[in-house]
DRENVODREN-848165 format. One record per residue (C-alpha): residue number from 1; residue in one letter; x, y, z. Coordinates in Angstrom, 2 decimals, padded with zeros to 5 digits. Example, Ala and Ser with C-alpha at 12.3 -4.5 7.8 and 13.67 -1.06 7.14 Angstrom:
BEGIN
PT  nr rest       X       Y       Z
PT   1    A  012.30 -004.50  007.80
PT   2    S  013.67 -001.06  007.14
//
This chain:
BEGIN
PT  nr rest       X       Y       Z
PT   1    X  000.00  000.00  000.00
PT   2    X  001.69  003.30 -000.82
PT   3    X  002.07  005.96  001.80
PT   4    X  000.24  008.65  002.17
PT   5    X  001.35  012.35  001.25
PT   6    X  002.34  014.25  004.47
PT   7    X  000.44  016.79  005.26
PT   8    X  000.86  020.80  006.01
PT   9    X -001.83  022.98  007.50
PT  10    X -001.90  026.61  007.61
PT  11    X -002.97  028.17  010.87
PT  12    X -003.52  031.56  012.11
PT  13    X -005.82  034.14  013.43
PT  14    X -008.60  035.37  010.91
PT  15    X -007.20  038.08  007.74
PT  16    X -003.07  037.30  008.10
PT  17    X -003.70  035.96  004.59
PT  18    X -003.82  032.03  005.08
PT  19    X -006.15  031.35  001.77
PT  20    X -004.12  033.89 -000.09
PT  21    X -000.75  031.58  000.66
PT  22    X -002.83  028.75 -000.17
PT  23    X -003.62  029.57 -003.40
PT  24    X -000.17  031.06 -004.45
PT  25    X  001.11  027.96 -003.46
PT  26    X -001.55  025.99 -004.78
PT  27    X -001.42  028.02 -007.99
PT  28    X -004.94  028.10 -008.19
PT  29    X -008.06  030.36 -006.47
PT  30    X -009.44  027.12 -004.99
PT  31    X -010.05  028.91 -001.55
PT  32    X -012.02  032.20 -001.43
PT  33    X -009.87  035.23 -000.73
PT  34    X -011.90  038.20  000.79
PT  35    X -010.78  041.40  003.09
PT  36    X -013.75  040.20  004.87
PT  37    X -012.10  038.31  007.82
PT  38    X -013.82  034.59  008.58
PT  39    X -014.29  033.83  005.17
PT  40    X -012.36  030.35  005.44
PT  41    X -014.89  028.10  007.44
PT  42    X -014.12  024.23  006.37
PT  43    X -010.52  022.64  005.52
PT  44    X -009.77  023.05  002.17
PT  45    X -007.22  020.72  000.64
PT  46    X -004.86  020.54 -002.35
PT  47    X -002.37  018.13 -003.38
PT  48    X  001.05  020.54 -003.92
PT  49    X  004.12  019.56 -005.73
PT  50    X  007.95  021.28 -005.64
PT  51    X  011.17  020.13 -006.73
PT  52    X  009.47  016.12 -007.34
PT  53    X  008.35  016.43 -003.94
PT  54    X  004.82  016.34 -003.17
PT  55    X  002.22  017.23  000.32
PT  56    X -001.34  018.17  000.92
PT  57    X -001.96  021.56  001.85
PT  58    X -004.68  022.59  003.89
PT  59    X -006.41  026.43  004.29
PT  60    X -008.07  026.41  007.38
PT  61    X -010.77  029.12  008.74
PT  62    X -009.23  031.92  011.37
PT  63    X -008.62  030.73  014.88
PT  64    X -010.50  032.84  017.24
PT  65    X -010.28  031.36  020.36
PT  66    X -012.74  031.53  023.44
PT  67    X -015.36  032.96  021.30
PT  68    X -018.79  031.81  021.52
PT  69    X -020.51  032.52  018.78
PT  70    X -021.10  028.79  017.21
PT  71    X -019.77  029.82  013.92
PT  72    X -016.36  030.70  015.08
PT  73    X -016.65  027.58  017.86
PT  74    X -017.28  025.14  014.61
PT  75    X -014.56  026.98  013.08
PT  76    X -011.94  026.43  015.74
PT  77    X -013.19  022.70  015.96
PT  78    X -012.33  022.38  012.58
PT  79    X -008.87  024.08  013.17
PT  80    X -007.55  021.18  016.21
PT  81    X -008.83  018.72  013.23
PT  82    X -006.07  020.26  010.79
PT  83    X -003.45  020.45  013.56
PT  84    X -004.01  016.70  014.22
PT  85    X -003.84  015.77  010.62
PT  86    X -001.19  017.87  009.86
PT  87    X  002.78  016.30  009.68
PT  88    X  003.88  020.41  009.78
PT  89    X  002.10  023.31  010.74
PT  90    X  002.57  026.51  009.18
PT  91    X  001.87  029.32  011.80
PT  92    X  000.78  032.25  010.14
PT  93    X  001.02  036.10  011.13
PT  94    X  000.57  039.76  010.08
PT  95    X  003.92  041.60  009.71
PT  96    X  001.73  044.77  009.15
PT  97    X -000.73  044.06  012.59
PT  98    X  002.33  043.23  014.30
PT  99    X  001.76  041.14  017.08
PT 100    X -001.72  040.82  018.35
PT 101    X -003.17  039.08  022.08
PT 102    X -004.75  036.41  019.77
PT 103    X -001.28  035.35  017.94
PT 104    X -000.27  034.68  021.58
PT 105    X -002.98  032.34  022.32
PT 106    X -002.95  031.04  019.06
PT 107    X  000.80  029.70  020.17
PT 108    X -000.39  028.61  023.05
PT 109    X -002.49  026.09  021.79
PT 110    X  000.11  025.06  019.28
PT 111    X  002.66  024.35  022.12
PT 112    X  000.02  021.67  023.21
PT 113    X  000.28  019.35  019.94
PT 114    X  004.02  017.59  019.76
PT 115    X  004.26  018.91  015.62
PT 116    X  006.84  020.83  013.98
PT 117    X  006.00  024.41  013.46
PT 118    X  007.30  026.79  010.40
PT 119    X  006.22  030.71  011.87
PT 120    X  005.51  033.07  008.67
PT 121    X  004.94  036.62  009.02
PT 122    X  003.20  037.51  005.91
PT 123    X  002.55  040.86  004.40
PT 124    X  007.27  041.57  004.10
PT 125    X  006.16  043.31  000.96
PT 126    X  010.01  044.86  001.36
PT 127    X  012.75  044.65  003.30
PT 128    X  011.51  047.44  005.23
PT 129    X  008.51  045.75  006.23
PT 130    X  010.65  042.40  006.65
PT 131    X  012.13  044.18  009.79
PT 132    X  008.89  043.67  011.81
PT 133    X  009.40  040.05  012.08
PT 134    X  011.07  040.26  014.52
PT 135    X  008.00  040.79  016.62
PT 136    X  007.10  037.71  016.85
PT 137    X  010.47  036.05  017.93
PT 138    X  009.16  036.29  021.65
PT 139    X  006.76  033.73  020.45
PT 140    X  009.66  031.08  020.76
PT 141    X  009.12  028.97  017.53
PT 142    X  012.73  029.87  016.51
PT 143    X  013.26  031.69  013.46
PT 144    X  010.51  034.03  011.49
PT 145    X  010.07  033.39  007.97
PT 146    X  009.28  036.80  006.05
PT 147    X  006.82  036.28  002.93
PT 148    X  004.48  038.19  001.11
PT 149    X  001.52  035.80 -000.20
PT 150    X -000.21  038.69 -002.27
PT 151    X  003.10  039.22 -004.53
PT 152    X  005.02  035.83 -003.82
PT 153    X  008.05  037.51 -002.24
PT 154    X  009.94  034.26 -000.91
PT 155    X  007.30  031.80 -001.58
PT 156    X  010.18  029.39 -003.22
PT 157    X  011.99  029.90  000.12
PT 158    X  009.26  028.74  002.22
PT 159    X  008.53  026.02  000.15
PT 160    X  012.29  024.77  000.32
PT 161    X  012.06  024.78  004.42
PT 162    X  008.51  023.18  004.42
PT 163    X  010.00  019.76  002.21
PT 164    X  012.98  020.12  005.29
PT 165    X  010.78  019.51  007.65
PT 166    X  008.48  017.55  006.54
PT 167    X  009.12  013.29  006.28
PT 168    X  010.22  011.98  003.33
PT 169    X  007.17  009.86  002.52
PT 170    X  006.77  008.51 -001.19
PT 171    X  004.40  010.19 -003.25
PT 172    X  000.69  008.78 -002.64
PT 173    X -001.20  006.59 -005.41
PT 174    X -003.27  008.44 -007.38
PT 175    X -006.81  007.79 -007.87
PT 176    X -007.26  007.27 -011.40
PT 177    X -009.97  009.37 -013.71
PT 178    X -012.03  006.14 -014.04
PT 179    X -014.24  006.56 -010.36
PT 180    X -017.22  007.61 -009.02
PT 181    X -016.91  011.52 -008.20
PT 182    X -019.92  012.37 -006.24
PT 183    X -021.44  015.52 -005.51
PT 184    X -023.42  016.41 -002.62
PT 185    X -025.39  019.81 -004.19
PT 186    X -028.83  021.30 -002.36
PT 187    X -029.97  024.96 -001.33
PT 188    X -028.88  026.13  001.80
PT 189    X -029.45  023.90  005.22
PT 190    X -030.67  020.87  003.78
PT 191    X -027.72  018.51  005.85
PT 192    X -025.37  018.28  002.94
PT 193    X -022.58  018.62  005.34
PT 194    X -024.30  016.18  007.54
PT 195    X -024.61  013.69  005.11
PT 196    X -021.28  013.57  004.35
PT 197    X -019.97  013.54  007.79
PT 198    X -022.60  010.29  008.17
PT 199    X -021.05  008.87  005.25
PT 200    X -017.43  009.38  006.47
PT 201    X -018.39  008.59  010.09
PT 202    X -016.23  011.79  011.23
PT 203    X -016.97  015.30  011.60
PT 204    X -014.73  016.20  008.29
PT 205    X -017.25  019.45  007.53
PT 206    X -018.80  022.07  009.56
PT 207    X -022.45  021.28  010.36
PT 208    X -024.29  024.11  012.61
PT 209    X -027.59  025.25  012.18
PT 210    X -027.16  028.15  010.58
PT 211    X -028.06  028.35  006.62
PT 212    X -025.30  029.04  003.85
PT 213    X -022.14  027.21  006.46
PT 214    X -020.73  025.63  003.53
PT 215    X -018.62  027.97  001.23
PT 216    X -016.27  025.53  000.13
PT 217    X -016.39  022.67 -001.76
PT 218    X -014.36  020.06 -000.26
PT 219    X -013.07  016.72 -001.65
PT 220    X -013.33  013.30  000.68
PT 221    X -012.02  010.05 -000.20
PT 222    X -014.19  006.71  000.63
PT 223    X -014.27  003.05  000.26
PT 224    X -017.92  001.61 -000.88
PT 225    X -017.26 -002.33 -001.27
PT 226    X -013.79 -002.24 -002.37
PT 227    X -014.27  000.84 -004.37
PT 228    X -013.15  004.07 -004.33
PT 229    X -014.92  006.98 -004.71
PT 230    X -014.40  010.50 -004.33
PT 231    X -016.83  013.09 -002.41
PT 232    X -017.71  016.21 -002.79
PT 233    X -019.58  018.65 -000.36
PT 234    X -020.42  021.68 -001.55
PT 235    X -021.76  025.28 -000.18
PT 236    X -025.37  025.49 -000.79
PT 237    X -026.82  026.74 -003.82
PT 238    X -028.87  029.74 -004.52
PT 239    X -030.92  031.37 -007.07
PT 240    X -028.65  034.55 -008.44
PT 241    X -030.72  037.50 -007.79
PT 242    X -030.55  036.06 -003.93
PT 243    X -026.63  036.22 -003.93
PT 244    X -026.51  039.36 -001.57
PT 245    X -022.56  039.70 -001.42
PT 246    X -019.06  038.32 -003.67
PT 247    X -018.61  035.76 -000.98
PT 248    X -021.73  033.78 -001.87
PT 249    X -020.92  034.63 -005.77
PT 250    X -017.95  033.06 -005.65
PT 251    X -019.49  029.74 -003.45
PT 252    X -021.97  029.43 -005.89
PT 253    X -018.71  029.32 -008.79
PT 254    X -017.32  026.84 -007.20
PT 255    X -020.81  024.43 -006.81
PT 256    X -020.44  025.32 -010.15
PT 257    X -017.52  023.65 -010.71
PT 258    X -018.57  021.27 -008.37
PT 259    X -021.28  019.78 -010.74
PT 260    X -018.53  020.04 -013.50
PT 261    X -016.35  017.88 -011.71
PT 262    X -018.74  015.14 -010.99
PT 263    X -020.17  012.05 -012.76
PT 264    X -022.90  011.92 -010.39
PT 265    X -024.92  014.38 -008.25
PT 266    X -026.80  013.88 -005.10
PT 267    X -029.01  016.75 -005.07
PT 268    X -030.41  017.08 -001.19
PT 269    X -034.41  017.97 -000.71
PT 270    X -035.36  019.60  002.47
PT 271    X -038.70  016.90  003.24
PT 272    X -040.15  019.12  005.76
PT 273    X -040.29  021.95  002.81
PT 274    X -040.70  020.12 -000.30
PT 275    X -039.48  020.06 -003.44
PT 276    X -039.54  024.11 -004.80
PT 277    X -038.07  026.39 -007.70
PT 278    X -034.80  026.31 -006.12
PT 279    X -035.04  022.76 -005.96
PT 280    X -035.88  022.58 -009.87
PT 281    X -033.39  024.90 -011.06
PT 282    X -030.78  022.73 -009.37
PT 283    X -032.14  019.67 -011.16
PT 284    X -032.43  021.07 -014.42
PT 285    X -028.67  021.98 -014.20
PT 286    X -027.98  019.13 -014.02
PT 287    X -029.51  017.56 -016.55
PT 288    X -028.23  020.20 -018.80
PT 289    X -024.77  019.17 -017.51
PT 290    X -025.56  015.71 -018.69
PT 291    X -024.22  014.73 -015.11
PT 292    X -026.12  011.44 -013.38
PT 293    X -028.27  012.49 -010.41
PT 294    X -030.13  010.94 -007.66
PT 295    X -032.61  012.83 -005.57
PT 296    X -031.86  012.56 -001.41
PT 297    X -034.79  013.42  000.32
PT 298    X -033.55  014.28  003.68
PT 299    X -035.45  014.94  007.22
PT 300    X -037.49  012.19  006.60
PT 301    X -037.63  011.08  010.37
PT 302    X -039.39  014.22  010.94
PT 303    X -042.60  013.90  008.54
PT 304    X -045.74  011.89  009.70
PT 305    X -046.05  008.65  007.63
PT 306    X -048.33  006.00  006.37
PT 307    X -048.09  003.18  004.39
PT 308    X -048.56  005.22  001.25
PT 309    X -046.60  008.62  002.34
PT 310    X -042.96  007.98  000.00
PT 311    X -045.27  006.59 -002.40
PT 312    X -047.19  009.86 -002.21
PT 313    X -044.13  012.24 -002.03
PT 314    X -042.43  010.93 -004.99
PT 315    X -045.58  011.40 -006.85
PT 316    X -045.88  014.78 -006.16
PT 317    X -042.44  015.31 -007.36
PT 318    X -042.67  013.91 -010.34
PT 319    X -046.04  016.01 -011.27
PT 320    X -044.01  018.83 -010.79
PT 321    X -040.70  017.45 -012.62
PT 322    X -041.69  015.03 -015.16
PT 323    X -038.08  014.34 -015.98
PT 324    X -037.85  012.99 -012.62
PT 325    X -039.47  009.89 -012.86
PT 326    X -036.24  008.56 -014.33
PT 327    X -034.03  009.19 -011.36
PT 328    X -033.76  007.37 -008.08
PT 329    X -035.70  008.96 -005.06
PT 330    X -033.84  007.89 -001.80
PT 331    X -035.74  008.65  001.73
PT 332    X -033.19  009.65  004.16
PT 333    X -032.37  011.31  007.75
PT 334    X -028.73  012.36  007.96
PT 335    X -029.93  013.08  011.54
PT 336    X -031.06  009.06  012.50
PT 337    X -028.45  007.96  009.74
PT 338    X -031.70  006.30  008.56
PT 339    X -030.71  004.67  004.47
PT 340    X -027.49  006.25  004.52
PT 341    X -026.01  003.96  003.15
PT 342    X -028.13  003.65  000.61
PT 343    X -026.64  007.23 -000.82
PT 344    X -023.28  005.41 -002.11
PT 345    X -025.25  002.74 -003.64
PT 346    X -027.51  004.10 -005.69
PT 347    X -025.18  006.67 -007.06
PT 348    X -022.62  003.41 -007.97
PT 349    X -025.49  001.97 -010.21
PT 350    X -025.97  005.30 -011.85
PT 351    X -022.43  005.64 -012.37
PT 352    X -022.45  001.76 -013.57
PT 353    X -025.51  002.79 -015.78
PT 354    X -023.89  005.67 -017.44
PT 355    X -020.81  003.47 -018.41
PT 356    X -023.15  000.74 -020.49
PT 357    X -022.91  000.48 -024.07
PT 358    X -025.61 -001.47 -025.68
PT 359    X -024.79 -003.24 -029.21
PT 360    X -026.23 -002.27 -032.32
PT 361    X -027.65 -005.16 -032.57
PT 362    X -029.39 -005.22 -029.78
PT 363    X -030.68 -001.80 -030.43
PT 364    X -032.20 -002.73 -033.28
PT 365    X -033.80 -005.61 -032.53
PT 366    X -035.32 -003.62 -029.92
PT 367    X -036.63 -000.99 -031.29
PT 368    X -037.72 -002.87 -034.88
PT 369    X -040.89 -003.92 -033.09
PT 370    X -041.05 -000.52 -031.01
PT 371    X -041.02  001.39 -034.43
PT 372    X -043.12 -001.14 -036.14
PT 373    X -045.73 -001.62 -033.60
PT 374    X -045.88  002.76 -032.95
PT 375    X -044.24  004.20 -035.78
PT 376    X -043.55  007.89 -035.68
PT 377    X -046.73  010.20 -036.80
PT 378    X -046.80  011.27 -040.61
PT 379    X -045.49  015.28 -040.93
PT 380    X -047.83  016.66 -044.32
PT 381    X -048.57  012.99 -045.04
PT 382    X -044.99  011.83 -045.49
PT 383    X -044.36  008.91 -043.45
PT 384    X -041.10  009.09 -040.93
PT 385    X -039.23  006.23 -041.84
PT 386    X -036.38  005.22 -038.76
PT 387    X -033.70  003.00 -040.04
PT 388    X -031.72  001.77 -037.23
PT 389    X -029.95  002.92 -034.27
PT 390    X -026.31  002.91 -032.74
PT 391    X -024.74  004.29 -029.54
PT 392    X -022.12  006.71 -030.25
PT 393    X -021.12  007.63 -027.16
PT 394    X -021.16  006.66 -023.23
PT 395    X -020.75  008.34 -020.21
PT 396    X -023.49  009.82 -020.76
PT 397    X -024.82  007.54 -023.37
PT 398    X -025.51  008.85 -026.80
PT 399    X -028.28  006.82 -029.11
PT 400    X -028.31  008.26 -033.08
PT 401    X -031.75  007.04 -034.75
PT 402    X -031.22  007.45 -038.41
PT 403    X -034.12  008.31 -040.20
PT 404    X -035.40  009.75 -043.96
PT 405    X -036.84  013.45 -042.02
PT 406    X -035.01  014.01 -038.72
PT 407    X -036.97  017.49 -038.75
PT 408    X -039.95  015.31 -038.70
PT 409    X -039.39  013.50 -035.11
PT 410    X -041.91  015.25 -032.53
PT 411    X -040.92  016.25 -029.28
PT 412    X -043.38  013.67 -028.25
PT 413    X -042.49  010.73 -030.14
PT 414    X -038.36  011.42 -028.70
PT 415    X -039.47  011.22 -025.41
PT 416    X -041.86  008.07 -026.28
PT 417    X -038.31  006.64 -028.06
PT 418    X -036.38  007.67 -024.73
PT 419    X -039.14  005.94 -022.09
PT 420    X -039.12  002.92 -024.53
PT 421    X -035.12  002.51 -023.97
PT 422    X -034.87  003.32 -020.33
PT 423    X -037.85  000.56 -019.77
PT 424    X -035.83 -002.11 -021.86
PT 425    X -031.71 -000.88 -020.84
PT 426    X -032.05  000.71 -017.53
PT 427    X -029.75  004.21 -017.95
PT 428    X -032.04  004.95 -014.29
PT 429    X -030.28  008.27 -013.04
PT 430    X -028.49  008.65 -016.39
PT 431    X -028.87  011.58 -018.99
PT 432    X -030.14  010.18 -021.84
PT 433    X -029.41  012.04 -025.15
PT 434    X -031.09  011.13 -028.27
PT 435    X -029.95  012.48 -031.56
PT 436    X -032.18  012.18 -035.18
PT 437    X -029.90  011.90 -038.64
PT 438    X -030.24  011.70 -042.05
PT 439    X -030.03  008.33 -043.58
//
């Protein structure tokens, strides 16, 4: 089994510029940068490589300690999480703040974990400014590494001292392109992050009450029988004329790219408030992402049931989002951990669907007596001949019907074509795209 990559988190009080380092190390805007301080809430991760050397680097929200408001408590939980993952912390402070009360305590706490600590003042835009580092020499981690994360001033430096300290571990096995990447997508407070943290059996994300806790999309590796598959959570979505502020602009980017990155979707439904327009503009992205999707219907342990009440629900779903009678419902309560498991399941069998490719021939001696028993309707009185049929493509599938009129294929008849197809292949939680050509 091949080691795993060691790991260096970033710690610090809130605005010293951790998810600005991040990303110019990371060489990518993966974690929101904002003057606004507490922007960071979850651990954000990112595999980093330097001179053949590779870690995992983790942003982490700012430490506030003693605070009681249950944001910045879920926050600092979340920081002690990083500390005890980490192989190397990187103690982060403001060269232009000086030192601060909170950098003290800060130290404090890291004097409790037995790790090796690397303590950056950022912000040594100049040699001038390089001159305050010495500051924070009283906080007795040794020697005071001057950076600037904004313009990269001594960025290659830092990165030389972190591979010093860290242990030589061989690189990690990477997961190849050919898994399950699941995303966890819903509007705000609907459990996503609980639902993952059920799945994973650890509190990985930052679950409160309050809506919108999520700005991050973070990745999570899990085993489901033997295979691997990759999760992500993601901040919650919502529609853009509600996006008050950047922050939530850029959240709803990365969803966004969320959804991109995926080959399957679990898109959360709140049961207590139903299935809505937020809900359906979610869903149709989807779709028009051509992305497998099954529908999670969460907080069922708190809605009054009879024999015929999921029967009922999914009904009424359906009426409103026709296109969702060919994707799995799944009742859940991330609260009672009630189907769970159920959630990696079903999105393996969409995933498995969406990698089928049916032969030709089997196509066609399908849909012969489909055609000839309900042939297409006659456009003007000229009869729509279909020839045959062929999958072009998988993942999603791709079916071409060659015909004599493609113009002359209703809306109607497509969708009869498509039901037909699903009811004899499967493809259940799979975008199914059929195409009309000339033959």
């Amino acid at each position: 089994m091949a080691k795993r990559d060691p790991i260096v988190a970033i710690i610090g009080r809130p605005n010293v510029g951790k998810s600005t380092l991040f990303n110019r190390i990371a060489q990518k805007r993966k974690s929101i940068v904002h003057p606004q301080a507490g922007i960071t809430r979850d651990r954000v991760y990112e595999t980093v490589t330097w001179t053949g050397r590779q870690f995992t680097l983790i942003d982490t929200g700012g430490y506030v300690p003693e605070s009681l408001d249950t944001m910045e408590s879920a926050i600092r939980a979340q920081i002690q999480l990083a500390i005890e993952e980490a192989d190397l912390i990187l103690f982060m402070v403001d060269a232009y703040d000086l030192l601060m009360p909170m950098d003290n305590q800060i130290a404090e706490l890291l004097r409790t974990f037995s790790k090796p600590i690397l303590l950056i003042a950022n912000k040594c835009d100049d040699e001038k400014r390089e001159q305050h580092r010495y500051e924070f020499f009283g906080l007795g981690f040794g020697d005071v590494i001057p950076i600037s994360a904004q313009n990269g001033r001594r960025i290659g430096d830092l990165l030389d001292l972190i591979l010093e300290n860290l242990p030589n571990e061989a690189p990690a096995e990477k997961e190849g392109p050919d898994h399950l990447r699941l995303a966890i997508v819903g509007i705000p407070n609907v459990g996503k992050s609980s639902i993952v943290n059920a799945i994973l059996g650890v509190d990985k994300l930052i679950v409160t009450d309050i809506p919108g806790t999520t700005r991050d999309s973070i990745d999570s590796e899990v085993k489901n029988h033997g295979q691997s598959i990759t999760i992500i959570d993601t901040a919650g979505l919502r529609k853009k004329r509600r996006i008050k502020d950047n922050i939530e602009f850029y959240s709803n980017i990365r969803t966004d790219r969320a959804i991109d990155r995926c080959n399957v979707a679990v898109v959360v439904i709140d049961a207590v408030k139903g299935f809505n327009r937020q809900d359906a503009t979610i869903v149709r992205s989807i779709i028009d992402r051509k992305k497998g999707m099954v529908i999670a219907i969460n907080k069922w342990d708190l809605i009054e049931k009879n024999s015929n009440t999921m029967k009922n629900y999914q009904i009424d779903i359906t009426e409103m989002f026709s296109e969702l009678s060919h994707y799995p419902m799944i009742f859940i309560s991330a609260l009672t951990k009630q189907r769970i498991g159920q959630i990696l399941d079903t999105a393996n069998d969409v995933y498995v669907s969406g990698k089928q490719r049916i032969t030709t021939n089997a196509l066609n001696k399908y849909f012969q007596h489909v055609i000839d028993y309900t042939p297409p309707p006659a456009v003007q009185g000229k009869y729509i001949q279909i020839k045959y049929v062929t999958q072009v493509k998988k993942e999603p599938p791709v079916f071409v019907f060659f015909c004599n009129d493609p113009k002359g294929i209703k809306e109607e008849y497509r969708r009869f074509l498509e039901n037909r197809l699903r009811k004899q292949f499967g493809f259940k939680g799979v975008p199914v795209t059929l195409l009309f050509r000339q033959k």
